[in-house]
C-alpha positions in Angstrom: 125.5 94.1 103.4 126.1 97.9 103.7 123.7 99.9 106.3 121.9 101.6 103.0 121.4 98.6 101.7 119.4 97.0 104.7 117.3 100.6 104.5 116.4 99.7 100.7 115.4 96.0 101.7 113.5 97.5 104.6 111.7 100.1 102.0 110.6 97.6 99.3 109.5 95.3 102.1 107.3 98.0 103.9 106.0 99.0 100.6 104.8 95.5 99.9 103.5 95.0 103.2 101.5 98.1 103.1 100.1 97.6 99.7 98.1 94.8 101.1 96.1 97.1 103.5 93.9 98.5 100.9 95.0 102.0 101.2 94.9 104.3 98.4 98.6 103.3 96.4 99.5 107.3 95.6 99.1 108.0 99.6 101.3 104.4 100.1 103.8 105.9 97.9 104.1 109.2 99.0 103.9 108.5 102.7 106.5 106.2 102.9 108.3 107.7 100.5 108.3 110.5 103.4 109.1 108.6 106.2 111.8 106.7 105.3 113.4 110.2 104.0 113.4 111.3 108.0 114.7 107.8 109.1 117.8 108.4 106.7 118.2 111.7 107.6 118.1 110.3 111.4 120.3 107.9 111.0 122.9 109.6 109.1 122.6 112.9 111.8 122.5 110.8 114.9 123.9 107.3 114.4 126.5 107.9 111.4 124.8 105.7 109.3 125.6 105.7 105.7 122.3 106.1 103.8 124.4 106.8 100.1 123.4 110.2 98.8 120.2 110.9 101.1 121.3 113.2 104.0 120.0 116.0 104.0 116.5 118.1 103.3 118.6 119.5 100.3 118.7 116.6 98.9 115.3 115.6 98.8 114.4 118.8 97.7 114.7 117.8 94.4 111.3 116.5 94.5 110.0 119.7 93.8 111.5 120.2 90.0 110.6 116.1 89.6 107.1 116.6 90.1 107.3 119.7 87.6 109.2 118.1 85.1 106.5 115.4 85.5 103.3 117.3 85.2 104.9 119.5 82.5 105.8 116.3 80.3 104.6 117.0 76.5 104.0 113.2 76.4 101.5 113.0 79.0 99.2 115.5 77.4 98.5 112.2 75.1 96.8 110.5 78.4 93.7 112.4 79.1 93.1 112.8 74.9 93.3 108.7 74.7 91.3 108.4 77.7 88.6 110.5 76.6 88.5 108.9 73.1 88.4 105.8 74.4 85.4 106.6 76.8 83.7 108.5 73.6 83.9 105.7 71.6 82.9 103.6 73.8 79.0 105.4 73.7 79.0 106.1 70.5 77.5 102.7 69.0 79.8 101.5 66.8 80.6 97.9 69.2 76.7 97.4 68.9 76.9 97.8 65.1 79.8 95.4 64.8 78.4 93.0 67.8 75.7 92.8 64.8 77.5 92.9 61.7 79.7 90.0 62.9 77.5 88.0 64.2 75.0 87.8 61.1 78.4 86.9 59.4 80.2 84.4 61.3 77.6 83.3 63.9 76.7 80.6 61.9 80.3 78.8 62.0 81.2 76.6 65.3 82.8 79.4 67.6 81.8 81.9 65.4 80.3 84.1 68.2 83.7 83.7 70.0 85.5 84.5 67.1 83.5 87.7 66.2 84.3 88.8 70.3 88.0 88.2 69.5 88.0 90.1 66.2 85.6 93.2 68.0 88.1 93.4 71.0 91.0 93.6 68.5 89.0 96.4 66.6 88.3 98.4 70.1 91.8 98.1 71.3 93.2 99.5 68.2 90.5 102.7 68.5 90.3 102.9 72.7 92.9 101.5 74.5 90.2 101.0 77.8 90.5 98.0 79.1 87.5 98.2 81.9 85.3 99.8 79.5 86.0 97.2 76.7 85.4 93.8 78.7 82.6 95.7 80.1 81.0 96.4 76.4 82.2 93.1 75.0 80.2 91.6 78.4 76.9 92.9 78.0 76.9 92.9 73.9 78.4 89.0 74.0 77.4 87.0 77.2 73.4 87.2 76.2 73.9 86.0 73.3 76.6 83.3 73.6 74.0 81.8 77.0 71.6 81.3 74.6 73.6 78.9 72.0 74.8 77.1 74.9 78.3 78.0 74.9 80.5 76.7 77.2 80.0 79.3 80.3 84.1 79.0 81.0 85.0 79.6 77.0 82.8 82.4 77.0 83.9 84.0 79.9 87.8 83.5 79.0 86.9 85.0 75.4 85.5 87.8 76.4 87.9 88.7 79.6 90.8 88.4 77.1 89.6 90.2 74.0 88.4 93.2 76.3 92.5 93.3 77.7 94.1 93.6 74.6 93.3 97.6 74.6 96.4 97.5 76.6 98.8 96.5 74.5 97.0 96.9 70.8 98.2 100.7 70.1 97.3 103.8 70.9 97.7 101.9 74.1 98.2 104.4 77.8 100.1 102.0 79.4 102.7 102.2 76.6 102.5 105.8 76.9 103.3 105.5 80.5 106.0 103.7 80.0 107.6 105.8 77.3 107.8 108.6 79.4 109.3 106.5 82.1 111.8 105.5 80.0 112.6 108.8 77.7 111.7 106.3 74.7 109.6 107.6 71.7 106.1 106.8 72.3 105.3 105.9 68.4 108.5 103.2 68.4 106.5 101.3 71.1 103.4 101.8 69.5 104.5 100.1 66.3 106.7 97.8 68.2 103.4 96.7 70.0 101.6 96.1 66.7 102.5 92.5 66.0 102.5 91.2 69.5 98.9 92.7 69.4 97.4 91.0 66.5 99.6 88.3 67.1 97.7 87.4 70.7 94.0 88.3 68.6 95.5 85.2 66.3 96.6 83.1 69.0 93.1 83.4 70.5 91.6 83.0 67.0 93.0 79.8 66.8 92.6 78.8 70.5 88.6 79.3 69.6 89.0 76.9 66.0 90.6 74.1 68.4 88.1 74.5 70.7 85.2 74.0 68.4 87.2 70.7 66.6 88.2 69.1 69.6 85.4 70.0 72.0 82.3 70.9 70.0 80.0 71.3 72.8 81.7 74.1 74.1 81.0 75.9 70.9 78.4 74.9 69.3 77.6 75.7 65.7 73.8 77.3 65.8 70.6 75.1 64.9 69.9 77.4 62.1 71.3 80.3 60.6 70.2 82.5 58.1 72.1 82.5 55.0 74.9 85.1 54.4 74.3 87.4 51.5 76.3 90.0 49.9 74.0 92.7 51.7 75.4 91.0 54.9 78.8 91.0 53.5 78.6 95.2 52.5 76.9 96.0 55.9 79.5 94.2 57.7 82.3 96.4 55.6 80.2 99.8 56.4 80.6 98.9 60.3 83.9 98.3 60.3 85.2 101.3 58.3 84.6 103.7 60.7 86.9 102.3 63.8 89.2 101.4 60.9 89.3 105.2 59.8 89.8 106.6 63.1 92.3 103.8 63.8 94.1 105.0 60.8 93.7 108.4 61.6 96.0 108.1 64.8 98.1 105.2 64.1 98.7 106.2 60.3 99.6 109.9 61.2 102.3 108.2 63.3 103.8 105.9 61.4 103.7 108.3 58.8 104.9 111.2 60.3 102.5 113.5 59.8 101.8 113.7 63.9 103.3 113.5 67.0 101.4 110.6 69.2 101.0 113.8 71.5 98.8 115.2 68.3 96.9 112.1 67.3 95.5 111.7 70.5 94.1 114.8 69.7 93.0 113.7 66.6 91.4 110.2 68.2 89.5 112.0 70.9 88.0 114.8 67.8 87.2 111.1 65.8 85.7 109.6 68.3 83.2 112.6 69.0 82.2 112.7 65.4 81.6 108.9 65.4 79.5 109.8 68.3 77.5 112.4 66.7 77.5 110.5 63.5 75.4 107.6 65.6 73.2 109.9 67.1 74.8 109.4 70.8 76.1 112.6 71.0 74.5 115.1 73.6 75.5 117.0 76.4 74.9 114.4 79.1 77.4 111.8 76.8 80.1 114.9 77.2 80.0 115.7 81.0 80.0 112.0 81.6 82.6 111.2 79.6 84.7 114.3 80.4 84.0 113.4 83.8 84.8 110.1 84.3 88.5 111.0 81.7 89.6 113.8 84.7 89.0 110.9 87.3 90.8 108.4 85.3 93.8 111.3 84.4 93.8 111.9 88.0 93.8 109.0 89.3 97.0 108.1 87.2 98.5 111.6 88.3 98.0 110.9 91.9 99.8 107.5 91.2 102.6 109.2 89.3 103.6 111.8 91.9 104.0 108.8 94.7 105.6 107.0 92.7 108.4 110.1 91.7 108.9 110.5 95.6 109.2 107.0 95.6 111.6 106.9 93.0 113.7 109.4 94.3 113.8 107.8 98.0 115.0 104.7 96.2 117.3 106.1 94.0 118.7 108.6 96.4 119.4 105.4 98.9 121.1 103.4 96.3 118.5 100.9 95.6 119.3 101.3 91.8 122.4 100.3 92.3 121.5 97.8 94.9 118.5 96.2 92.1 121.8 96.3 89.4 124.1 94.2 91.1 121.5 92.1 92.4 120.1 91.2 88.9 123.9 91.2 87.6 125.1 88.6 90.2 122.6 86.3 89.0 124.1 82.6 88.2 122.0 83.1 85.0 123.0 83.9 81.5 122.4 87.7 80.2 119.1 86.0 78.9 118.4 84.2 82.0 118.9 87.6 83.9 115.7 89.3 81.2 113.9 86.0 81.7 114.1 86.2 85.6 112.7 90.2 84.9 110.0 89.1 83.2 108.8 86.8 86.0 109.1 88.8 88.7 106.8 91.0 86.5 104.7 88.1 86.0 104.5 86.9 89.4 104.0 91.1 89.9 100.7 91.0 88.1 99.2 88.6 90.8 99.3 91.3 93.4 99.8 94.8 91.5 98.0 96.7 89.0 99.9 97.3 85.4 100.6 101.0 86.6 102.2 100.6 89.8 104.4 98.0 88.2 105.6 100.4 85.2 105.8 103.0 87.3 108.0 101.4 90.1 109.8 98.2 88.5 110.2 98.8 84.8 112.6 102.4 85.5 114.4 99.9 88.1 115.4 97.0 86.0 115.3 98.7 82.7 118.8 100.3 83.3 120.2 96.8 83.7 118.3 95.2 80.8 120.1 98.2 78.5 123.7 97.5 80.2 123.2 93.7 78.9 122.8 95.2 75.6 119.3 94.9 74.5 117.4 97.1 72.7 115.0 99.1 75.4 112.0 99.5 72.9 112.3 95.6 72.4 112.6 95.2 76.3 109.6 97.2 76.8 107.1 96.2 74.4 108.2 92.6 76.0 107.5 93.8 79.4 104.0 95.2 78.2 103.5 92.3 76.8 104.0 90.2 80.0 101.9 92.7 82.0 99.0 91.8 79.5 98.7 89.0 82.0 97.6 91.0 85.4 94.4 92.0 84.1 93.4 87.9 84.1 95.6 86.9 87.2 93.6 87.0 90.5 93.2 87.8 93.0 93.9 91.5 91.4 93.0 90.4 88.2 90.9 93.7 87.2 89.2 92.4 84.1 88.1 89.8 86.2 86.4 91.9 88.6 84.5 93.9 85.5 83.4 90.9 83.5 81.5 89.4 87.0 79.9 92.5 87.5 78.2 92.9 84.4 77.8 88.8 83.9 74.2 87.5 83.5 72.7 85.2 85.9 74.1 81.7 86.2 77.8 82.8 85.6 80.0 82.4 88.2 83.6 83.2 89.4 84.6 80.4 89.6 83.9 79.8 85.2 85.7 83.2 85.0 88.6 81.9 86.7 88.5 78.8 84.9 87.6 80.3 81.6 91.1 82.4 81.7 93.6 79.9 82.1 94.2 79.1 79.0 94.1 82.6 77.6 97.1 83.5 80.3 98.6 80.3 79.0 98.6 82.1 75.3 100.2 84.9 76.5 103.1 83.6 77.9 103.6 81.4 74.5 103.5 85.1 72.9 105.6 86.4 75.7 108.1 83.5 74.8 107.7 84.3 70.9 108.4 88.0 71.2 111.1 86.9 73.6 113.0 84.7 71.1 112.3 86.3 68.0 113.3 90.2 68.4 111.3 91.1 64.5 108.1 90.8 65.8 108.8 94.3 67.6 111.4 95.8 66.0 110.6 95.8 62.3 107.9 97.7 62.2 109.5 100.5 64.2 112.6 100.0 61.8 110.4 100.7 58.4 109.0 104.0 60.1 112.4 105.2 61.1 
């Protein structure tokens, strides 16, 4: 093994070692991204030590028009505008008015209450795209309710946990955003490459529900009584979903139809969003600052995360390690196939330990070269990877969704029903994982009727 190589090996295994001490990630990043940069330059000066292209300050200096080019990205001005529709929405009643709508109209079925979650996470994950503000929502609307009809404390827990992390995937979706500008890929291809995959989980979990109540009625038990479903129920039901269905359309249907950039229908979901508000009568000045508050945190946050992880990039890069990651996933004894599948769980086993962000920011620009020289389609290699990152919000111990559902949970639910509860919802994921894997159309037609 050449001497940069050993320094790339040492870098990834001091990053992984130091993400375990619970410092902030963005310093992580940034710091080591800085130290290792003198150790190269060290060892090259002093020792003769090849360290590939980093030898000098000049060459690190580059950093400078990285971190420009990144801030000045026309993409990114989506993230704060999704963010803030997302948080909007959020407080401006419309989950409560479904929560109701839906439950007057399939609580009366076995699972019905599970089912209406399901379909209500689908419907905020197409209009928010906030995971730890959706499971917290669906958690405090849901869990009341489904403790009093005796539902199985570990099906509830995995419904709701679930439903809450498909604003992730389900379009307009700020990981995907993320990882389009990682990538230099369109952001509305992944969005309607993400489509299917989306509603194809809120099926799978649909179903999962319907064999639950068949095969183990006690755990969701069809209601004593039940009032009898009119046509009044039927319309009301209608009138609460149309208005995340409009502003759903509104961004997603500018897209696809090309009347906006994603970049201008964020704009357009974060204006919807406020209306909604103010059409519920949640909209006043203490709604705005909070929510324009707790967006700049959030955008920050992210930020701070995407400036360690360009210095990071660049260290890597500048020492080889792209090249070193390439021929190391290359010389696999696997098929081009078997070289995606291995990807995709590293990325898996990933999840257990990382958040979604670090991930796409640090492992999907690192292997997505190689998937691309095997001759797959990126957009279709992406959506994949998002999909199989849907799987680190349920994973512990970092599983975040996790973490938000038990800290809203009512008395008597424990973590140990939450981690119980999830397993078979991870379980659905991979088998859409595998789906998406082995059938390509479930990503790539949509994309290919907008283009």
């Amino acid at each position: 093994m050449e001497s940069f190589e050993i320094i790339v090996v040492i870098l990834l295994l001091s990053f992984i070692t130091l993400i375990f001490t619970g410092f902030p990630l963005a310093w992580v990043l940034g710091g080591i991204s800085f130290l290792f940069t003198v150790i190269a330059f060290g060892l090259a000066d002093w020792f003769n030590v090849d360290t590939y292209f980093l030898r000098s300050w000049d060459d690190f200096a580059v950093i400078v028009d990285r971190i420009y080019a990144q801030m000045s990205s026309w993409v990114l001005v989506a993230l704060p505008m999704f963010i803030f529709m997302g948080l909007m929405l959020d407080r401006s009643g419309v989950a409560e008015r479904l929560m109701k709508s839906f439950v007057k109209l399939f609580g009366g079925l076995r699972g019905g209450l599970a089912i209406t979650v399901i379909l209500i996470g689908v419907l905020l994950a197409a209009s928010t795209g906030i995971v730890g503000a959706s499971v917290v929502l669906l958690s405090m609307l849901a869990l009341p309710i489904m403790l009093e009809k005796n539902y199985s404390k570990p099906l509830m827990t995995g419904v709701v946990a679930s439903s809450g992390t498909l604003g992730i995937l389900i379009p307009p979706s700020i990981m995907l955003v993320i990882m389009a500008d990682q990538l230099s890929l369109p952001v509305g291809t992944l969005f309607m490459g993400a489509v299917f995959p989306g509603l194809l989980l809120g099926v799978c979990y649909v179903l999962y529900v319907i064999g639950v109540g068949i095969f183990n009625p006690a755990a969701a038990p069809a209601p004593a009584q039940h009032e009898r479903i009119t046509w009044a129920d039927v319309v009301d039901t209608l009138l609460a979903v149309i208005p995340p269905f409009g502003l759903i359309l509104a961004v997603l249907g500018t897209i696809f139809f090309g009347i906006a950039t994603p970049t201008e229908a964020s704009g357009i979901g974060a204006l919807g969003a406020t209306l909604l508000a103010a059409a519920n009568k949640r909209l006043n000045m203490d709604v705005v600052r909070q929510v324009a508050r707790e967006t700049s945190l959030t955008t920050a946050f992210i930020f701070g995360i995407f400036l360690g992880a360009t210095a990071f990039a660049l260290v890597m890069r500048s020492l080889g390690g792209d090249e070193f990651i390439g021929d190391l996933l290359t010389g696999l004894p696997f098929p081009d196939w078997g070289v995606v599948a291995f990807i995709l769980f590293i990325a898996f086993l990933s999840g257990f330990f990382l958040d979604w962000l670090e991930i796409s920011l640090i492992i999907l620009p690192l292997v997505a070269p190689v998937v691309e020289a095997l001759g797959y389609d990126l957009a279709w290699f992406t959506v994949l990877f998002a999909v199989c990152l849907q799987t680190s919000f349920l994973t512990p111990p970092v599983g975040f969704s996790l973490f938000y559902l038990k800290g809203v949970a009512p008395p008597g639910i424990e973590i140990r029903h939450i981690y119980k509860g999830v397993i078979p919802f991870v379980l659905i994921q991979i088998f859409v994982l595998v789906m998406v894997f082995l059938f390509e159309d479930i990503v790539m037609w949509l994309p290919g009727q907008m283009y």
